[in-house]
KEKE-649511 format. One line per field, with one value per atom (N, C-alpha, C): x, z, y; residue in three letters; residue number from 1; atom name. Coordinates in Angstrom, 1 decimal, m for minus. Example, Ala and Ser with C-alpha at 12.3 -4.5 7.8 and 13.67 -1.06 7.14 Angstrom:
xx	13.2/12.3/13.2/12.8/13.7/12.9
zz	7.8/7.8/7.8/7.1/7.1/7.9
yy	m5.7/m4.5/m3.3/m2.2/m1.1/0.0
resn	Ala/Ala/Ala/Ser/Ser/Ser
resi	1/1/1/2/2/2
name	N/CA/C/N/CA/C
! end
This chain:
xx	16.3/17.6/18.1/19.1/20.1/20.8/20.7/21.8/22.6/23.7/24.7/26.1/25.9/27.4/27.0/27.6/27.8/28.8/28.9/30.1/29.5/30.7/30.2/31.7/31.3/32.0/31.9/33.6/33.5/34.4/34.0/34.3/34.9/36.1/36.2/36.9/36.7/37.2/38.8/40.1/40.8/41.4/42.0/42.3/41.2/40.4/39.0/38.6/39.4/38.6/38.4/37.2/36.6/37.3/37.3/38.2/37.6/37.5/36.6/38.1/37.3/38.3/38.3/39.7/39.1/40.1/39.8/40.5/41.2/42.5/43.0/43.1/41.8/41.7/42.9/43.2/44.3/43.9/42.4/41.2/40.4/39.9/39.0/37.9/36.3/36.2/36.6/36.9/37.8/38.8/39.8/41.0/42.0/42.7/43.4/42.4/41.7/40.6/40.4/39.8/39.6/38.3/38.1/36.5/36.6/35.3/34.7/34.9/35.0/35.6/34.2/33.8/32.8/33.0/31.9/32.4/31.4/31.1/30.1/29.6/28.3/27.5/27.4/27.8/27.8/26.7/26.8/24.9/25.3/23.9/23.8/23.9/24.8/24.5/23.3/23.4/22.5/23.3/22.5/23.3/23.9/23.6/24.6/25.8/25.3/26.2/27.5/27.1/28.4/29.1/28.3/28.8/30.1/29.4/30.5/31.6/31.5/32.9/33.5/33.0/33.7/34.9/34.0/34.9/36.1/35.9/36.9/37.8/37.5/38.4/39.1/39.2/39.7/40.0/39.8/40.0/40.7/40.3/41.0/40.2/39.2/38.8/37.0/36.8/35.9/35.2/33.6/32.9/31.9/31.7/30.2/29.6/28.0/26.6/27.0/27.2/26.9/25.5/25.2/23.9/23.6/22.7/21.9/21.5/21.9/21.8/21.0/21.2/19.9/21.3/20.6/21.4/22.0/23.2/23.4/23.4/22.7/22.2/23.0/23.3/24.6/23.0/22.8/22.2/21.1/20.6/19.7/19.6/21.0/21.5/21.7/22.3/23.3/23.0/23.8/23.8/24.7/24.7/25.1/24.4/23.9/23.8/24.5/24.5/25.7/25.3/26.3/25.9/27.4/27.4/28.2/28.6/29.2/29.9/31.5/31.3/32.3/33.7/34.8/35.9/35.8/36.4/36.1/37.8/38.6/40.1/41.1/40.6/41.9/43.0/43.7/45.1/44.3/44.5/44.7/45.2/44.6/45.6/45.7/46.7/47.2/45.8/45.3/44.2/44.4/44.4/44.6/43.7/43.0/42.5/42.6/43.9/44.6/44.8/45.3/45.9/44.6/44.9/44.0/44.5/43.5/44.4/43.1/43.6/42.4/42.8/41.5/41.2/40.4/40.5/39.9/38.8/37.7/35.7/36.4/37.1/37.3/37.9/38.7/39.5/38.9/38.2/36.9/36.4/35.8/34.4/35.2/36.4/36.7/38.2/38.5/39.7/39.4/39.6/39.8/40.1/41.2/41.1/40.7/39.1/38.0/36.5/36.3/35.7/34.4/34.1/33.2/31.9/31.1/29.8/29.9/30.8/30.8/30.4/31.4/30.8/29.4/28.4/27.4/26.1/26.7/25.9/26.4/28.2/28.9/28.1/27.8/27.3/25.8/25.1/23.6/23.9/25.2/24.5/25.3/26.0/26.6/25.9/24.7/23.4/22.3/21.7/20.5/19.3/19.4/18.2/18.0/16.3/16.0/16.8/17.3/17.9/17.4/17.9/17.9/18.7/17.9/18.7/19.4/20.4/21.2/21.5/20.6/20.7/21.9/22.7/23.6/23.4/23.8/23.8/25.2/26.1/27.3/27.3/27.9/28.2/29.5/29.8/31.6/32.4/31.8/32.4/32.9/32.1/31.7/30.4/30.6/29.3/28.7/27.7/26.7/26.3/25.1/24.3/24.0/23.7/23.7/22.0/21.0/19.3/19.6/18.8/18.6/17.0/16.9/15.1/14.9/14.1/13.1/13.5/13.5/13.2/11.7/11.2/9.5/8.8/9.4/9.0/9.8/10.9/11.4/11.5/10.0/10.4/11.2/10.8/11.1/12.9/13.4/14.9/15.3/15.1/15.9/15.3/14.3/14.1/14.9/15.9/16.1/17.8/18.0/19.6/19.2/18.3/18.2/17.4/17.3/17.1/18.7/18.7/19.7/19.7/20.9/20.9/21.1
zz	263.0/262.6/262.2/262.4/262.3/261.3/260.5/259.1/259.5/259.5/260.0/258.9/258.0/257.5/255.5/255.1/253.4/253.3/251.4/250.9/249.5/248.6/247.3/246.8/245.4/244.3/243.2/243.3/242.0/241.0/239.7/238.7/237.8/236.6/235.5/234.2/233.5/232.2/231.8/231.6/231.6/230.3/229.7/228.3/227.9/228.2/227.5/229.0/230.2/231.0/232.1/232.7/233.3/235.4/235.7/237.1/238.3/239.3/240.4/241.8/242.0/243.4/244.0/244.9/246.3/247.5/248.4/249.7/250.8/250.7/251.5/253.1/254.1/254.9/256.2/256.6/257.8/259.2/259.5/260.7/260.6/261.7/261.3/261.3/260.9/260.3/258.8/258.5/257.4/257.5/258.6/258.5/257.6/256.7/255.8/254.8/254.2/253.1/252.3/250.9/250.2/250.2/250.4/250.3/249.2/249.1/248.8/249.9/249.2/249.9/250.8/252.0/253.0/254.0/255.0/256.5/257.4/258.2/259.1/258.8/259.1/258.4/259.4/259.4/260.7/260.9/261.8/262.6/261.6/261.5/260.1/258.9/258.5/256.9/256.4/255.5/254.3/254.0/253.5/253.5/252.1/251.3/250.1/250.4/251.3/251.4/252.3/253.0/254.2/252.8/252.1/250.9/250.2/249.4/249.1/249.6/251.0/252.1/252.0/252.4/252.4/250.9/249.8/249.1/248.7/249.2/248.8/249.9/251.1/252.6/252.1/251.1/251.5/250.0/249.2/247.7/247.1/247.5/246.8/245.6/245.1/243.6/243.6/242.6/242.3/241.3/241.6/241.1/240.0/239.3/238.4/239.2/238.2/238.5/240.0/240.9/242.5/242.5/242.9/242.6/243.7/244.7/245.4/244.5/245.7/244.6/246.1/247.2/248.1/249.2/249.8/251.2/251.6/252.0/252.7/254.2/254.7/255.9/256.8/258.0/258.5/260.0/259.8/260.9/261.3/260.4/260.8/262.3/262.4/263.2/262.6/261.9/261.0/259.6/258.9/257.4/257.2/255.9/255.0/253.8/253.5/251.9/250.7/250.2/248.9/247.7/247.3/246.0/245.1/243.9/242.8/242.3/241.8/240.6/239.9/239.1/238.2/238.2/237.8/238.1/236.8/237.5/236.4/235.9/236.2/235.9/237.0/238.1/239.0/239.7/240.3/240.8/242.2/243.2/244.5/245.1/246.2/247.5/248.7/249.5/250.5/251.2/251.7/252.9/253.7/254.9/256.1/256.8/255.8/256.1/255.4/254.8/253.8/252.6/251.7/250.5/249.5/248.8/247.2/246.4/245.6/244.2/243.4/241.8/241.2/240.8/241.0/240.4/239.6/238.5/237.4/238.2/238.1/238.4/238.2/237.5/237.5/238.7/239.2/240.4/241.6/241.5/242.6/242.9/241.8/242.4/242.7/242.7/242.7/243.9/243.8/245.2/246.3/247.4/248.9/249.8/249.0/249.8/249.5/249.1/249.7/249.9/251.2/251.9/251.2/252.2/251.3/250.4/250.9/250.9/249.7/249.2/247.8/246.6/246.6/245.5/245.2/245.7/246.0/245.4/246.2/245.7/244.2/244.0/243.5/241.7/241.6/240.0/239.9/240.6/241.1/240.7/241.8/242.1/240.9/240.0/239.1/237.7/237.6/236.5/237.1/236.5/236.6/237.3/237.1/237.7/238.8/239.8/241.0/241.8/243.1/244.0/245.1/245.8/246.7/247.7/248.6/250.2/249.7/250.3/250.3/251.7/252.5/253.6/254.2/254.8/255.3/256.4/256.8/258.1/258.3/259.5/259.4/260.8/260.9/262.2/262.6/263.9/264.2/263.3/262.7/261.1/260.0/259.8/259.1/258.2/257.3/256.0/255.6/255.9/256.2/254.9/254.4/253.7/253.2/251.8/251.3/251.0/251.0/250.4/250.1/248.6/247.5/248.3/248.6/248.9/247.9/247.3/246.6/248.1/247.6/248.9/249.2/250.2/250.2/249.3/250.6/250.0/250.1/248.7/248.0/249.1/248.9/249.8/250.7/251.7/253.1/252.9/251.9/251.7/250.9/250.0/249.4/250.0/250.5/251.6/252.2/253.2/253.9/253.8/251.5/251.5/251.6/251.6/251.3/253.5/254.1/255.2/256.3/257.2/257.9/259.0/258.9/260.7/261.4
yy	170.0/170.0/171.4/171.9/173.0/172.7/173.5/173.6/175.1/175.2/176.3/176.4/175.2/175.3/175.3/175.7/175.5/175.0/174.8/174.0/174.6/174.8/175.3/174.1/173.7/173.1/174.0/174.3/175.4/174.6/174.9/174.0/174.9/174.2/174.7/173.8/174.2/173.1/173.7/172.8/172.7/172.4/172.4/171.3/170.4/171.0/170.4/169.3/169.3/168.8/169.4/168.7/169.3/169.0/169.8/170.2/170.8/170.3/170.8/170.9/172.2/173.2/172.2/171.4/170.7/171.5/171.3/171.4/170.6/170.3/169.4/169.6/169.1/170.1/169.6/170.3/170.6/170.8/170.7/170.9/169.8/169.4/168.6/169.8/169.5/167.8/167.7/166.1/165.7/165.8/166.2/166.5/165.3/166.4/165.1/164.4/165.2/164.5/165.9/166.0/166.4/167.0/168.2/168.7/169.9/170.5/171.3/172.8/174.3/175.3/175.5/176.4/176.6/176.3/176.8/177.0/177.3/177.9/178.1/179.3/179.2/180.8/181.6/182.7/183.7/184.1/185.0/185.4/187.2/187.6/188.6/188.0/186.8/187.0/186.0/186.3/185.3/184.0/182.9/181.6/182.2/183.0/183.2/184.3/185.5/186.2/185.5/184.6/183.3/182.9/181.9/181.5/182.1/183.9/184.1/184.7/184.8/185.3/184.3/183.0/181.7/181.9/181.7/181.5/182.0/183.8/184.6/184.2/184.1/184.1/183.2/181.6/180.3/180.2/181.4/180.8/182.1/183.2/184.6/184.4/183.9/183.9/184.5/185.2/185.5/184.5/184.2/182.9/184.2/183.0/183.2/182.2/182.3/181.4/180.6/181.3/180.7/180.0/179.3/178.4/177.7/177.7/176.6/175.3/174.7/173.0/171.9/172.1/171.5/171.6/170.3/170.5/168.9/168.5/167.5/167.6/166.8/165.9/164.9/165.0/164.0/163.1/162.5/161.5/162.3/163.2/164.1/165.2/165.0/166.3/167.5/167.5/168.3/168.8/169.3/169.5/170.8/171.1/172.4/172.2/173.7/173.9/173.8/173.3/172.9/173.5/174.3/175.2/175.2/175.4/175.3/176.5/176.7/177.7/177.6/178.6/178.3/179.5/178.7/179.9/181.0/181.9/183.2/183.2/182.4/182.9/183.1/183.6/184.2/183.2/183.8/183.1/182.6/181.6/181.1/181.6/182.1/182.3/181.0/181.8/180.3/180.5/179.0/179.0/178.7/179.2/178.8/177.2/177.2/175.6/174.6/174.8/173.5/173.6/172.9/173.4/173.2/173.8/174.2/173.4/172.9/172.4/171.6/172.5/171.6/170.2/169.5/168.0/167.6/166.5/166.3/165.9/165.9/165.2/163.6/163.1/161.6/161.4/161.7/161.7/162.0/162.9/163.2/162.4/161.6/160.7/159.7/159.5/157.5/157.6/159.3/158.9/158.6/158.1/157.4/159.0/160.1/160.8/161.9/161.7/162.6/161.7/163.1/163.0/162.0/161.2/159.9/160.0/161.0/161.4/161.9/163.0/163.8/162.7/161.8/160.7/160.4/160.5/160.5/161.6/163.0/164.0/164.9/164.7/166.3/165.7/164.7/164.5/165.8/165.4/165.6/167.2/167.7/169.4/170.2/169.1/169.7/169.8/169.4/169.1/170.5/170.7/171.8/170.9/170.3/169.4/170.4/169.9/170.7/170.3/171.0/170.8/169.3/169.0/167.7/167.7/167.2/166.6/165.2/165.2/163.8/163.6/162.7/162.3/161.2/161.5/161.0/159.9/158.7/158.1/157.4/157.8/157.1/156.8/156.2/155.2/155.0/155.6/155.5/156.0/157.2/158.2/157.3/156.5/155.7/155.9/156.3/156.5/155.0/155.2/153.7/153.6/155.0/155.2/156.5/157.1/158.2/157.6/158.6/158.7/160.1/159.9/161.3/161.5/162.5/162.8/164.2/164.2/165.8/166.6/167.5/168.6/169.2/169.0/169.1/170.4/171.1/172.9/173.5/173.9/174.4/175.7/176.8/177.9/178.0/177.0/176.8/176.6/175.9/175.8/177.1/177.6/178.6/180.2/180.1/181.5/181.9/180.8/181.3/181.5/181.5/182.2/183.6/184.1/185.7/186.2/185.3/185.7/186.0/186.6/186.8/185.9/185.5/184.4/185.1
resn	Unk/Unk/Unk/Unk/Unk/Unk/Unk/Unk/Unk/Unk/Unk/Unk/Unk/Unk/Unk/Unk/Unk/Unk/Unk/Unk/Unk/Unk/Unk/Unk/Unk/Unk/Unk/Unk/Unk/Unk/Unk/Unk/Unk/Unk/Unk/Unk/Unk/Unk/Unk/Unk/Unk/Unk/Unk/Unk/Unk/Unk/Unk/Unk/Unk/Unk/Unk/Unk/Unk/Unk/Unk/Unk/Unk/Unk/Unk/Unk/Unk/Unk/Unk/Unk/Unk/Unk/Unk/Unk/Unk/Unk/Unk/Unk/Unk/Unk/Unk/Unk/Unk/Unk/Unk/Unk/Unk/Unk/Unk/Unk/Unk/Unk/Unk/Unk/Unk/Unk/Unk/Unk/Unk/Unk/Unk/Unk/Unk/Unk/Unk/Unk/Unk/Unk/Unk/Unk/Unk/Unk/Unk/Unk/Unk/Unk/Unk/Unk/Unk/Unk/Unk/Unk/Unk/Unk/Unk/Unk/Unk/Unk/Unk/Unk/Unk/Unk/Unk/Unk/Unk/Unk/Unk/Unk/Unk/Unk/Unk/Unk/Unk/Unk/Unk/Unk/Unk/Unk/Unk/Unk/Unk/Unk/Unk/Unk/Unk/Unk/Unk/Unk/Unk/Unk/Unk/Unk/Unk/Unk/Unk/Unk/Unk/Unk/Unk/Unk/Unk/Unk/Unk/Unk/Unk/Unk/Unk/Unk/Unk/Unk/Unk/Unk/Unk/Unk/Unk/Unk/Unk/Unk/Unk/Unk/Unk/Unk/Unk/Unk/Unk/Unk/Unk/Unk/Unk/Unk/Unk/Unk/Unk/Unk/Unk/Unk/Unk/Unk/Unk/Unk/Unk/Unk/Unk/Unk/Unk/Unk/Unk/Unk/Unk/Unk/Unk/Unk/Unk/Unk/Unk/Unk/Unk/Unk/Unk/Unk/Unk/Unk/Unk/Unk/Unk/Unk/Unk/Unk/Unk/Unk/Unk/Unk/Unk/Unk/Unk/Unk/Unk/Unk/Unk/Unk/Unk/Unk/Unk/Unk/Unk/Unk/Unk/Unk/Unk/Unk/Unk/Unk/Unk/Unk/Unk/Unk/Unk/Unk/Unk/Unk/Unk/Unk/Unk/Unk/Unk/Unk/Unk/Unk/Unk/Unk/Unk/Unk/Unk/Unk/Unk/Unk/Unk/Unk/Unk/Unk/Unk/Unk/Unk/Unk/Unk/Unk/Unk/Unk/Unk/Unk/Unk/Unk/Unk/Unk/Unk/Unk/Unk/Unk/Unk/Unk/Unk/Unk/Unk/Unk/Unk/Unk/Unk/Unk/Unk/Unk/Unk/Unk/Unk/Unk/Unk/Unk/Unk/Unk/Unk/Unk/Unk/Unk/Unk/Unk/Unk/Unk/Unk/Unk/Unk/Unk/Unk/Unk/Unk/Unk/Unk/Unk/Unk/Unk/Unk/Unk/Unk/Unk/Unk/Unk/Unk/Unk/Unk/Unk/Unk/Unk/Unk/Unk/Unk/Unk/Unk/Unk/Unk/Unk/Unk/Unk/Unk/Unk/Unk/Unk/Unk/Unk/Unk/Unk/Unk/Unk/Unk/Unk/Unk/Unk/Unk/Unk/Unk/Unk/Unk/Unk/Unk/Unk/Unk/Unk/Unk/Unk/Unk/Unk/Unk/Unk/Unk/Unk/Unk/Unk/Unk/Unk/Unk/Unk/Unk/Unk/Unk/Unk/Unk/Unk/Unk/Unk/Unk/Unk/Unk/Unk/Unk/Unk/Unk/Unk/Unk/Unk/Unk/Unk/Unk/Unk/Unk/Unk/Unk/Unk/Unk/Unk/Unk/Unk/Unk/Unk/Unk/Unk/Unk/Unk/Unk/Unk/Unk/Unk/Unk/Unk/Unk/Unk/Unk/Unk/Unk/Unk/Unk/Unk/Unk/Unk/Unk/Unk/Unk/Unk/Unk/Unk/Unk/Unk/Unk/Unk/Unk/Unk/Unk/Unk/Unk/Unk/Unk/Unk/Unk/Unk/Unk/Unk/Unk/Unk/Unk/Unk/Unk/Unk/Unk/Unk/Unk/Unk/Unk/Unk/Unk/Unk/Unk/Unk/Unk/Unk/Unk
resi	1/1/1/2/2/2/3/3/3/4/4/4/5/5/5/6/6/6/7/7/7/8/8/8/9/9/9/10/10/10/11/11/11/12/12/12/13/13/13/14/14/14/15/15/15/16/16/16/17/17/17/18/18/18/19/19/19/20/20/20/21/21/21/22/22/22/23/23/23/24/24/24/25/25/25/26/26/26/27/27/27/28/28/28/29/29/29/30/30/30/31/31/31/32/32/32/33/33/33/34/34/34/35/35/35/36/36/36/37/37/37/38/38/38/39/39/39/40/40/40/41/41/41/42/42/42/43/43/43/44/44/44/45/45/45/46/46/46/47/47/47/48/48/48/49/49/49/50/50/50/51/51/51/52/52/52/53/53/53/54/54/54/55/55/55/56/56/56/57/57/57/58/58/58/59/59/59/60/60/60/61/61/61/62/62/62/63/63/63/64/64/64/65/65/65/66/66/66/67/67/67/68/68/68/69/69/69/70/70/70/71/71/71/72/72/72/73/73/73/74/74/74/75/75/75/76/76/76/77/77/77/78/78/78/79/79/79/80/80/80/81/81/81/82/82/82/83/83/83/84/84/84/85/85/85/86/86/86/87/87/87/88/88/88/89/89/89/90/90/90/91/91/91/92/92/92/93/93/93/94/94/94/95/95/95/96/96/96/97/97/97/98/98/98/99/99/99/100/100/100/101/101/101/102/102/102/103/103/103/104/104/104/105/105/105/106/106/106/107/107/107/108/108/108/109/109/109/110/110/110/111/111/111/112/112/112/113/113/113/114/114/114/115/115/115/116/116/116/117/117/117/118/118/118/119/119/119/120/120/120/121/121/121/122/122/122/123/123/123/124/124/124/125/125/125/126/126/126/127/127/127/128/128/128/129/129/129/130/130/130/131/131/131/132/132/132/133/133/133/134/134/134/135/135/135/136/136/136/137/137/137/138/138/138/139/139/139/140/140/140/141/141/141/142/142/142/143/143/143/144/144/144/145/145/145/146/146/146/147/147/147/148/148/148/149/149/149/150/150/150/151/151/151/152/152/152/153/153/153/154/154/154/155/155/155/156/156/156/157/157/157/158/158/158/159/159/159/160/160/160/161/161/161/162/162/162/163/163/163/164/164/164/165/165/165
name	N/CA/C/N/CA/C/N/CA/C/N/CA/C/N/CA/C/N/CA/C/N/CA/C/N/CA/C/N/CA/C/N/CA/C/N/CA/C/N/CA/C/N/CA/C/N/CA/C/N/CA/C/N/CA/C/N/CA/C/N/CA/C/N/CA/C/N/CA/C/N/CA/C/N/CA/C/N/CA/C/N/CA/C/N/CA/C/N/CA/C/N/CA/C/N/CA/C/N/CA/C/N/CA/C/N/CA/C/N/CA/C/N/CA/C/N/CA/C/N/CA/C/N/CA/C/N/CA/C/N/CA/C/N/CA/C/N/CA/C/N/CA/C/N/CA/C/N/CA/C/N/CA/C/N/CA/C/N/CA/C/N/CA/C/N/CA/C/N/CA/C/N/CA/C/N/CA/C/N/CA/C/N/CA/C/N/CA/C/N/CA/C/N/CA/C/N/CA/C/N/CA/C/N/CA/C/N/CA/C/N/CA/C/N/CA/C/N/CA/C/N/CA/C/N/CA/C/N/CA/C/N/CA/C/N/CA/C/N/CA/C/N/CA/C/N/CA/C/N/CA/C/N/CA/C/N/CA/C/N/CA/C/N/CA/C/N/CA/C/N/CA/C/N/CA/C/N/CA/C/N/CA/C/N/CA/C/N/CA/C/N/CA/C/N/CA/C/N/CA/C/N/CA/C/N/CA/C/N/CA/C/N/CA/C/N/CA/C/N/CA/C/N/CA/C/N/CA/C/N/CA/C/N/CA/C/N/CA/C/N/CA/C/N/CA/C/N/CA/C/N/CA/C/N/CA/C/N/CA/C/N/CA/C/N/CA/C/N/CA/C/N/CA/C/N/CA/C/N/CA/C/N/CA/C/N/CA/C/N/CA/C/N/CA/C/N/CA/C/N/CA/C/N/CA/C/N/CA/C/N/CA/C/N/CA/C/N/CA/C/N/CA/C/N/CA/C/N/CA/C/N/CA/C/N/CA/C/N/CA/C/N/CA/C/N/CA/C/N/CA/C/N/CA/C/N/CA/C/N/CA/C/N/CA/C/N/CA/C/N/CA/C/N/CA/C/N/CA/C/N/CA/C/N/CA/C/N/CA/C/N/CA/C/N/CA/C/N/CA/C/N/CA/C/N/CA/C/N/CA/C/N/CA/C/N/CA/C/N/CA/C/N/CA/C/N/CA/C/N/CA/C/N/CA/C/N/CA/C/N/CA/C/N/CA/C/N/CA/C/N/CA/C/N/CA/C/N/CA/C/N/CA/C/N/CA/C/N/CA/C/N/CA/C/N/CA/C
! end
């Protein structure tokens, strides 16, 4: 299996609540659903150095504690690395891959228009706990089934943010 794509969840507290970045995307995939900012990891970088191009290209914002948090899995073809951080303050810029706008974590886990699977992992990678695969199986883009798995060997997943594709 090929993992080629990230997604980071950046978070911040608000009037005492707590608020996570989403993306209303305008491309598929998800088009018209709610995600998490990330994108495809180019050849040369590191899955963290992709990471934080992604975020600036699609957010204009500078992150603290960028964090590896494991990886989601689509029918065992697929995946992206999913990692967290938090806002430092700055303004939004426009993204060319749909609108920005923060949302309360209540709203996240329980709206219809995002993307199905988040409900599932964004609790998990938002805790310190060790990182985890959340194995995906959907059928006719249809989310069947989410499985939390340990990640075996650790190395073998976080080596290869500091290796170059």
């Amino acid at each position: 299996m090929e993992i080629i794509y990230n997604i980071c969840f950046i978070t911040r507290k608000k009037s005492g609540k707590n608020e996570v970045l989403m993306l209303f995307r305008k491309k598929e995939p998800n088009k018209h659903k709610w995600n998490g900012v990330g994108g495809k990891i180019e050849p040369g970088e590191t899955i963290d150095e992709s990471m934080e191009r992604e975020i600036i290209e699609e957010t204009g914002l500078k992150v603290k504690g960028l964090t590896f948090r494991g990886i989601v899995t689509w029918n065992q073809t697929g995946g992206m690395y999913v990692y967290r951080a938090e806002d430092t303050g700055g303004g939004l810029l426009a993204c060319d891959e749909g609108e920005l706008a923060w949302k309360p974590y209540q709203w996240v886990m329980e709206a219809d228009e995002v993307v199905p699977n988040i409900k599932y992992y964004l609790s998990d990678i938002l805790l310190d706990d060790p990182p985890y695969e959340f194995a995906c199986t959907y059928e006719n883009n249809l989310l069947l089934s989410v499985k939390k798995k340990p990640l075996p060997n650790m190395k073998k997943i976080i080596s290869p943010t500091k290796i170059r594709l």
